[in-house]
KOLDOTI-60320 format. One record per residue (C-alpha): residue number from 1; residue in three letters; x, z, y. Coordinates in pm, whole numbers, plus 32768, in hexadecimal, padded with zeros to 4 digits. Example, Ala and Ser with C-alpha at 12.3 -4.5 7.8 and 13.67 -1.06 7.14 Angstrom:
+-----+-----+------+------+------+
|   n | res |    X |    Z |    Y |
+-----+-----+------+------+------+
|   1 | ALA | 84CE | 830C | 7E3E |
|   2 | SER | 8557 | 82CA | 7F96 |
+-----+-----+------+------+------+
END
This chain:
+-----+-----+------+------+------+
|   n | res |    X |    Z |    Y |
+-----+-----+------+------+------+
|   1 | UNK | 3B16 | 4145 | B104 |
|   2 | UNK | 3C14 | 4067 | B1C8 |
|   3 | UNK | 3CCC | 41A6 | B275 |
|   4 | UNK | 3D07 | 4227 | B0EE |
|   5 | UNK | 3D8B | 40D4 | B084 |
|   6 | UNK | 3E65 | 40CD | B1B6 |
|   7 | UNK | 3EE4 | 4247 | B13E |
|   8 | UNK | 3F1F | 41B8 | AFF4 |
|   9 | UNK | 3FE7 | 409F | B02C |
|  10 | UNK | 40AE | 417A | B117 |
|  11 | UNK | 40D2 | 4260 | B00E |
|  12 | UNK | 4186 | 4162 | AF17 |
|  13 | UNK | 4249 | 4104 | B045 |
|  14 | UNK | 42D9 | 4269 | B060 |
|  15 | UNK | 430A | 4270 | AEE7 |
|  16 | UNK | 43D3 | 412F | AF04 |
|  17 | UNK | 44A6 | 41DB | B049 |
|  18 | UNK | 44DF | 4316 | AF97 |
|  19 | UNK | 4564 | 423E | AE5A |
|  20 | UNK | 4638 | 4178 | AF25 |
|  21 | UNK | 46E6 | 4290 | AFE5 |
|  22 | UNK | 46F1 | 437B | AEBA |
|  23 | UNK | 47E1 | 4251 | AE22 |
|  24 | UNK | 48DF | 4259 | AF53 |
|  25 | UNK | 4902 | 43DE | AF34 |
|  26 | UNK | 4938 | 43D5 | ADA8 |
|  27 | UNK | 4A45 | 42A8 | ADEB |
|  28 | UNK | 4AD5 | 4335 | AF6B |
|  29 | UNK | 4ACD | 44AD | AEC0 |
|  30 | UNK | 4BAA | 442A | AD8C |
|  31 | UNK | 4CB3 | 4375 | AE67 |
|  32 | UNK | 4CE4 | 449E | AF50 |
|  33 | UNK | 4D1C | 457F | AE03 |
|  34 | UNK | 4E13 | 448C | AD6C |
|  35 | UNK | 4EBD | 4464 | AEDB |
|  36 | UNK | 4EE9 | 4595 | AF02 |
|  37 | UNK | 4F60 | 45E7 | AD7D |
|  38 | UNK | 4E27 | 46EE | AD80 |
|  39 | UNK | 4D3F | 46F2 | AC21 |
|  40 | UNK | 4C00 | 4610 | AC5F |
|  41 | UNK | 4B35 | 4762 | ABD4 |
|  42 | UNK | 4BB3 | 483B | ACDE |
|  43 | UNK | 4B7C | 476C | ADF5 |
|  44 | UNK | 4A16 | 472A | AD8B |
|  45 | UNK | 49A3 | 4887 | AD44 |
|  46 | UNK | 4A34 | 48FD | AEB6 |
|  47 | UNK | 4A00 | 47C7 | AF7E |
|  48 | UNK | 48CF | 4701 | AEA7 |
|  49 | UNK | 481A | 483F | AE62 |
|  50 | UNK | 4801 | 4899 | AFC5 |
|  51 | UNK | 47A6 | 4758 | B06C |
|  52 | UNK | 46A4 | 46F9 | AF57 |
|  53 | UNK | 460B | 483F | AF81 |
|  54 | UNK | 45B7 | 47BB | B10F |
|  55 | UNK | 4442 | 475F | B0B3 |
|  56 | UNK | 441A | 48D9 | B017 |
|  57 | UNK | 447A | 4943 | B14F |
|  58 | UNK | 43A7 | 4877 | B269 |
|  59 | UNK | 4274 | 48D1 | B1A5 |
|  60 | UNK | 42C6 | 4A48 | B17C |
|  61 | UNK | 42E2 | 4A3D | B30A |
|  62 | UNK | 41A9 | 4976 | B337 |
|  63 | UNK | 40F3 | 4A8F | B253 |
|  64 | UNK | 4158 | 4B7A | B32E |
|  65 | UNK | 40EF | 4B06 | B45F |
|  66 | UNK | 3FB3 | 4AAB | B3D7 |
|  67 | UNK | 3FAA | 4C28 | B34C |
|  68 | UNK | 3F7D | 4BBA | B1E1 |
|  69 | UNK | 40B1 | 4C3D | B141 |
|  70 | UNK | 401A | 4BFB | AFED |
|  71 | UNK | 4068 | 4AD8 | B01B |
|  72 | UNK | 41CD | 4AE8 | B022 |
|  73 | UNK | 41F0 | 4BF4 | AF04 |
|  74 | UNK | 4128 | 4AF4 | AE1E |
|  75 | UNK | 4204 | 49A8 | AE74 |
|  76 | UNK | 4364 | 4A84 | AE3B |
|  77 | UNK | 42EE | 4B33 | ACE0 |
|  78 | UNK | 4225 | 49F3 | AC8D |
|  79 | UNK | 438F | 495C | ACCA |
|  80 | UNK | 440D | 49EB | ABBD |
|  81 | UNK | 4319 | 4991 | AACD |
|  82 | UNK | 433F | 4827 | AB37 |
|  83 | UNK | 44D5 | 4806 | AB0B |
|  84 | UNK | 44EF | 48AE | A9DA |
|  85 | UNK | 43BF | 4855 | A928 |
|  86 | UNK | 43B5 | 46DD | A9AD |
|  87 | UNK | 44E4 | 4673 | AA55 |
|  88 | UNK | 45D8 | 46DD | A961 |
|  89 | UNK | 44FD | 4694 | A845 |
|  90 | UNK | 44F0 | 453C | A8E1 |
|  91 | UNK | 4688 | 4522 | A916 |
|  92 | UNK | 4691 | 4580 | A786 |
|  93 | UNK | 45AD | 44AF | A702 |
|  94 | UNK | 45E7 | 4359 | A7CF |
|  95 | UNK | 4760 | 43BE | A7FA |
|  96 | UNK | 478B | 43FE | A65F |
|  97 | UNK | 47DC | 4580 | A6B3 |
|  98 | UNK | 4878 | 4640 | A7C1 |
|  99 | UNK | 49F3 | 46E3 | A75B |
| 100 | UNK | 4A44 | 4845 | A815 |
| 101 | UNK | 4B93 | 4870 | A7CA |
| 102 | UNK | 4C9D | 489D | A8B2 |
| 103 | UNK | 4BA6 | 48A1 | A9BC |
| 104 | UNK | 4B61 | 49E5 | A9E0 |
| 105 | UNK | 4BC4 | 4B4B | A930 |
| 106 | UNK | 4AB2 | 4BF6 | A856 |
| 107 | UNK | 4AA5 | 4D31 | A928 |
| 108 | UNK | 4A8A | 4C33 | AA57 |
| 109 | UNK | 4956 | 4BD0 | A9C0 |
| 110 | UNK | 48A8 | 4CF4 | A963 |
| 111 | UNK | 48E6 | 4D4E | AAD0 |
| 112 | UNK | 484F | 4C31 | AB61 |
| 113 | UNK | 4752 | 4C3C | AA6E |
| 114 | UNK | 46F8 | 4DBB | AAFB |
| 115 | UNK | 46F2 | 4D25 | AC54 |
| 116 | UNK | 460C | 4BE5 | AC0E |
| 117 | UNK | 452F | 4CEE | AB8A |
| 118 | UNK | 4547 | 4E2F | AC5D |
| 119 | UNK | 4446 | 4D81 | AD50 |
| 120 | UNK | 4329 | 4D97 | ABFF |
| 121 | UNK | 4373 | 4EE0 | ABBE |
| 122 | UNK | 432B | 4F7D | AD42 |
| 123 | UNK | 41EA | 4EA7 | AD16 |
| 124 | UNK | 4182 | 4F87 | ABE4 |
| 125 | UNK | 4102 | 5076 | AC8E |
| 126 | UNK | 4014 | 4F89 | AD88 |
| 127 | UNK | 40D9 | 5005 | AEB6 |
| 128 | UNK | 4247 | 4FA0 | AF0D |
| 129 | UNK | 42D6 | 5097 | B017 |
| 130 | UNK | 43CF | 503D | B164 |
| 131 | UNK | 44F1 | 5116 | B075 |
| 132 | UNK | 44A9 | 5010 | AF18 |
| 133 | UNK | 450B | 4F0C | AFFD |
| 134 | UNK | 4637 | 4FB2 | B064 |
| 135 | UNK | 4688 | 4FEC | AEE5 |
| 136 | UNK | 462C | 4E7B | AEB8 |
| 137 | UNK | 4744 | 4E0B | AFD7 |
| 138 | UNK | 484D | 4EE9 | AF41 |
| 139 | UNK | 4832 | 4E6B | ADEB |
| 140 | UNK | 485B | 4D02 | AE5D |
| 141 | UNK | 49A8 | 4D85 | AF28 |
| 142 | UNK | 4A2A | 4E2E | ADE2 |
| 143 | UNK | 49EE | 4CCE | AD1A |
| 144 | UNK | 4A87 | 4C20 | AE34 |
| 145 | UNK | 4BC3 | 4CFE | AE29 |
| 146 | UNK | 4BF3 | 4CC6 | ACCF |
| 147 | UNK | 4BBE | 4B39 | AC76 |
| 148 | UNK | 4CA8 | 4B29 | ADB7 |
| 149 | UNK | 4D98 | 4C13 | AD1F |
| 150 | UNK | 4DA8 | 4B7A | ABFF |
| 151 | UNK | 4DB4 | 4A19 | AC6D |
| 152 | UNK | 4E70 | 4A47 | ADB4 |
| 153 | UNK | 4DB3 | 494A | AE4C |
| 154 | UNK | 4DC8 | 49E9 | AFC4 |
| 155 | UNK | 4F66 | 4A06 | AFCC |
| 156 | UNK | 4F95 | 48C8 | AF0F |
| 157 | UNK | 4E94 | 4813 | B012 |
| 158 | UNK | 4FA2 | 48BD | B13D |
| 159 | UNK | 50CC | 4836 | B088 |
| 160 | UNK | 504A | 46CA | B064 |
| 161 | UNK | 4F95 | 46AF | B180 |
| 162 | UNK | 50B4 | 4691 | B246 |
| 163 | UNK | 515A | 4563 | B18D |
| 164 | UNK | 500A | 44D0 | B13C |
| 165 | UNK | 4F6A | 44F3 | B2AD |
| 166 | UNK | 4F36 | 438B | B2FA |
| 167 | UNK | 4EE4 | 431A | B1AC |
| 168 | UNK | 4D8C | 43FE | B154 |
| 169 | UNK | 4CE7 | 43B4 | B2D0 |
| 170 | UNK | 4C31 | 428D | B234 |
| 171 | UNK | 4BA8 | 433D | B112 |
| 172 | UNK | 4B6D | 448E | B1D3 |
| 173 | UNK | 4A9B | 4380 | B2D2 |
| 174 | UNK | 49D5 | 42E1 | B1B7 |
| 175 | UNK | 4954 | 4446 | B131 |
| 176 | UNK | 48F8 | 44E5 | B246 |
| 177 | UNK | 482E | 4388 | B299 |
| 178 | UNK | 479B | 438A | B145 |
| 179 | UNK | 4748 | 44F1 | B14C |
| 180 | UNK | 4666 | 44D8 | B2BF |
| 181 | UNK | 45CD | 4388 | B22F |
| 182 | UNK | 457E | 4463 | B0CA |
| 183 | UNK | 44FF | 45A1 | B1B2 |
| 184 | UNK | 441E | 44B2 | B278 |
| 185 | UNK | 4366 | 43FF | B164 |
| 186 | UNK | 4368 | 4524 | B081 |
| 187 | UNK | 4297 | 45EE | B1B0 |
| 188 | UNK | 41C8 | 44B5 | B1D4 |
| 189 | UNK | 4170 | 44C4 | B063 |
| 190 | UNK | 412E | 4618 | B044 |
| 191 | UNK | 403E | 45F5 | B175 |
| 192 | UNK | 3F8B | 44EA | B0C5 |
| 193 | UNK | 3F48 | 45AF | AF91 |
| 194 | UNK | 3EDC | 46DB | B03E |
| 195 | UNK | 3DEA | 45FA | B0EF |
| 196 | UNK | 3D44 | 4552 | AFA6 |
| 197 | UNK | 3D62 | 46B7 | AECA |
| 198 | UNK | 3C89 | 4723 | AFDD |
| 199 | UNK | 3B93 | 462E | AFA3 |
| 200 | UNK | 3B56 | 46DB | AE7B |
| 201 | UNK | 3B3C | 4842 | AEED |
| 202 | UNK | 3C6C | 4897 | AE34 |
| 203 | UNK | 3D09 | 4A1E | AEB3 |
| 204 | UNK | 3E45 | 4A2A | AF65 |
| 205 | UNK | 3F14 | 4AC4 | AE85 |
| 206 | UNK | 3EC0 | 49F2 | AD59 |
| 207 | UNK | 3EEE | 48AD | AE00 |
| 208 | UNK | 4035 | 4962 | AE8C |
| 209 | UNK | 40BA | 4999 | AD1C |
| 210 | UNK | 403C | 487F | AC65 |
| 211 | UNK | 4018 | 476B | AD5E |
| 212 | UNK | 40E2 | 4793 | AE9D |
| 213 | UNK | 4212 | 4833 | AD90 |
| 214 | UNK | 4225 | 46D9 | AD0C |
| 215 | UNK | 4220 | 4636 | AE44 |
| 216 | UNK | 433E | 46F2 | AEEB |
| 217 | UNK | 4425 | 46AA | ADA6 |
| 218 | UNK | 440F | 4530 | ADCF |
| 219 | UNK | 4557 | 4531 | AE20 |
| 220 | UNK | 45B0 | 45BE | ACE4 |
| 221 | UNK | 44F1 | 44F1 | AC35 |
| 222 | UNK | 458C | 43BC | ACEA |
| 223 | UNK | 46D6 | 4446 | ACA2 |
| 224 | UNK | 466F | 443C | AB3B |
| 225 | UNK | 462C | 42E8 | AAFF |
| 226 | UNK | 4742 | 425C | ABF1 |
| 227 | UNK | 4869 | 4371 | AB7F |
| 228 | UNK | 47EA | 4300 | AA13 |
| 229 | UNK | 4819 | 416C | AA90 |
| 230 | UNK | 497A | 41C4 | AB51 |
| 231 | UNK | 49DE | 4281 | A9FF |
| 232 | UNK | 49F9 | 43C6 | AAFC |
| 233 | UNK | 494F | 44C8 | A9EB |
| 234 | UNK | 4A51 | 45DE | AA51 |
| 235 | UNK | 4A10 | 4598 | ABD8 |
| 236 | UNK | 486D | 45AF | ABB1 |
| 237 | UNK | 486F | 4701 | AAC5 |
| 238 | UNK | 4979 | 4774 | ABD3 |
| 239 | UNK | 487E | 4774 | ACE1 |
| 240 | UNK | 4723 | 47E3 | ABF2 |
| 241 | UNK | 47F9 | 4943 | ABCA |
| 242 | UNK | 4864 | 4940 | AD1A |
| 243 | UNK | 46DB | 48AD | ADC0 |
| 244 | UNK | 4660 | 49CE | ACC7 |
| 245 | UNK | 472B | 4AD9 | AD57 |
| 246 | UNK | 4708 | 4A75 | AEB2 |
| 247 | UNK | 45AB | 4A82 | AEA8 |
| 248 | UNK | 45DF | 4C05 | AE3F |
| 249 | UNK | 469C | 4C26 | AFA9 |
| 250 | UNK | 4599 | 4B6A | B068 |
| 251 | UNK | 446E | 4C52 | AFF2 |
| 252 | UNK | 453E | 4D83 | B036 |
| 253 | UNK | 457D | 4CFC | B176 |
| 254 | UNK | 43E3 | 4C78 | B1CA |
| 255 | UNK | 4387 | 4E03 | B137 |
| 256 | UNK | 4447 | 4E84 | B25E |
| 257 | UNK | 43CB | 4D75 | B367 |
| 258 | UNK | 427E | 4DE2 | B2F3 |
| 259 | UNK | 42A2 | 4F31 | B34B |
| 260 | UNK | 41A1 | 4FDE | B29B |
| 261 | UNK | 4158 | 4FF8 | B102 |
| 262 | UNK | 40FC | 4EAD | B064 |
| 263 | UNK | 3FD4 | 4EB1 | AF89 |
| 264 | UNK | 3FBE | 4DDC | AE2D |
| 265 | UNK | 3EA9 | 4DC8 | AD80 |
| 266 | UNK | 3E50 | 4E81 | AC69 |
| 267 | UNK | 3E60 | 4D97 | AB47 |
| 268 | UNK | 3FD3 | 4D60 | AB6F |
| 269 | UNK | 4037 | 4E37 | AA3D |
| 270 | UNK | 3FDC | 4CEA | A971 |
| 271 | UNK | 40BD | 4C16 | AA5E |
| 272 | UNK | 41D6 | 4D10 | AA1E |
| 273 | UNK | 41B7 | 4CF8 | A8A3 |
| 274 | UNK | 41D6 | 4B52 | A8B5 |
| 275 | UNK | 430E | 4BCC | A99D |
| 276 | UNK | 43A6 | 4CBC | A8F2 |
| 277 | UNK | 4387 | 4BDB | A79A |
| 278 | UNK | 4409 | 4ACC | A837 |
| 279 | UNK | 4556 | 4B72 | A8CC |
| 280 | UNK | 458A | 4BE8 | A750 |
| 281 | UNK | 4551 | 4AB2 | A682 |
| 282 | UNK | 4638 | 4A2D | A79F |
| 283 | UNK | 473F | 4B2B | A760 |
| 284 | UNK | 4732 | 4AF7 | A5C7 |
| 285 | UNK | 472A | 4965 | A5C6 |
| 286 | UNK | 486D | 4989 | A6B0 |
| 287 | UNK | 4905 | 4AB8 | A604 |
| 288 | UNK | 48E9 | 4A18 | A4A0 |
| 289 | UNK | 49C1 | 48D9 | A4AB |
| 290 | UNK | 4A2F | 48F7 | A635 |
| 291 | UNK | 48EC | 47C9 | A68C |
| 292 | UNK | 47C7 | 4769 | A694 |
| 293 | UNK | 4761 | 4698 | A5C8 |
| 294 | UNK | 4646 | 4565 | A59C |
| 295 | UNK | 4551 | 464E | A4A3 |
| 296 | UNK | 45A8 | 47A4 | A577 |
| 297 | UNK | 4543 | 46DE | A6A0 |
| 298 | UNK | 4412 | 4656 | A610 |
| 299 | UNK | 43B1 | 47C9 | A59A |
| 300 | UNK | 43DF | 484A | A720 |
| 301 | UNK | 4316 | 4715 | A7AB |
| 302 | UNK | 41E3 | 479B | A6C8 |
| 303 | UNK | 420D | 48C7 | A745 |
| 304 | UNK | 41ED | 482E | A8C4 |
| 305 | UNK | 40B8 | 4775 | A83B |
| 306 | UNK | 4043 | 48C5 | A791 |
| 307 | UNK | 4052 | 4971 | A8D5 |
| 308 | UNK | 3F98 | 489E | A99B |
| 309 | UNK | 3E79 | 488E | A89F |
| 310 | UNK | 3E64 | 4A22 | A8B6 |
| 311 | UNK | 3E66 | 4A25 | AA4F |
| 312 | UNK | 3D8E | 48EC | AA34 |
| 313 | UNK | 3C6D | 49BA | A96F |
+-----+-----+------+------+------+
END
């Protein structure tokens, strides 16, 4: 009883750590755009999409060296689930709707949209081979190429760098401080849950994509609430497209470490309908006035509470 009330208060503790450094990379990440005369959108869906996808990553290596690669495949998919159906939901509704335009081109987003799902649709079949996580790394260098086409973020970053050199060491400092403080407690959280699902006999994979899915987004969710506070709306849905994508290129990249297939269980065909229909009501709310708004946000956070009454029973 004491050791779980230790865990606990520890976990609040990370919560708290996780908030905290999630606010220095919204604020450090929005200086270093404006610095550098770089869109705050941009910068987020390259360099906030990335690092906030850390957590994804140290668990999909500690699931393969414990030889339970379900466990990865559930937290990445069950990723998706979690930023579109809660996150962004969230941003809409607290954040009186999300606007999309200027931010990124519609054919941009169908393509990323293809690659957040690509991952779902190798699962179909209950098997995902060493060459579907090839295609899954190749799609994620195609999106790449074109957001940094379009925004020529990589040769306007070499033209300012230069005259901007000793001005952006501070805030290049502060994220990669925040980011190690958010990997840390994120891991430490996501090892606490694992350790009180299994108290309750729960399987791998569905404490992977309901559970463990949440807890490797908290820094999403932080960014949420303090991008919201800082008036930074532009900055947060920057890095949910980018976290979403990345996590796309991190399970191509753990299907090749695993070498061998990676099984998923059978009853994923219902996951990938809750998917599926949430990439599309996503792609209509933000085709139809160029935002999300409060109402199309609540509709896509019942859909998040819909799914996890179906996986639930």
């Amino acid at each position: 009883m004491y050791l779980m009330i230790v865990q606990l208060l520890l976990y609040i503790v990370s919560f708290l750590l996780i908030w905290y450094s999630a606010g220095l990379i919204v604020t450090s990440v929005d200086r270093l755009a404006h610095k550098l005369n770089l869109s705050a959108f941009a910068v987020s869906f390259f360099l906030l999409g990335i690092l906030t996808s850390v957590p994804e990553l140290s668990v999909g290596i500690s699931s393969l060296i414990d030889r339970k690669p379900e466990i990865f495949v559930g937290n990445l998919i069950g990723g998706i689930i979690v930023i579109f159906l809660l996150i962004i939901p969230i941003l809409a509704i607290i954040g009186g709707g999300v606007r999309l335009a200027h931010q990124m081109e519609k054919h941009n987003l169908v393509f990323a949209l293809l690659v957040i799902i690509a991952p779902s649709i190798f699962a179909l079949d209950g098997r995902i081979s060493f060459i579907e996580g090839l295609y899954v790394i190749f799609l994620y260098a195609i999106l790449t190429y074109m957001v940094e086409k379009r925004k020529g973020l990589l040769e306007r970053i070499k033209d300012n760098l230069v005259n901007n050199k000793n001005h952006i060491t501070n805030d290049l400092i502060k994220i990669i401080a925040s980011v190690i403080l958010v990997f840390v407690a994120s891991k430490y959280v996501v090892d606490t849950t694992i350790y009180f699902s299994n108290l309750f006999q729960i399987s791998s994979f569905l404490i992977s994509l309901i559970i463990i899915s949440i807890g490797t987004n908290l820094p999403e969710l932080s960014l949420v609430i303090r991008a919201l506070l800082l008036q930074k709306k532009e900055v947060a849905f920057g890095d949910f497209l980018g976290s979403a994508s990345a996590n796309s290129l991190i399970f191509g990249l753990l299907v090749l470490l695993n070498k061998g297939d990676v099984i998923v269980p059978n009853n994923f065909v219902q996951t990938f309908i809750f998917i599926a229909g949430g990439l599309a009501l996503f792609y209509i709310f933000s085709k139809s006035k160029q935002d999300i708004s409060r109402v199309e946000g609540l509709i896509l956070l019942l859909a998040y509470v819909a799914f996890l009454i179906f996986e639930v029973i």
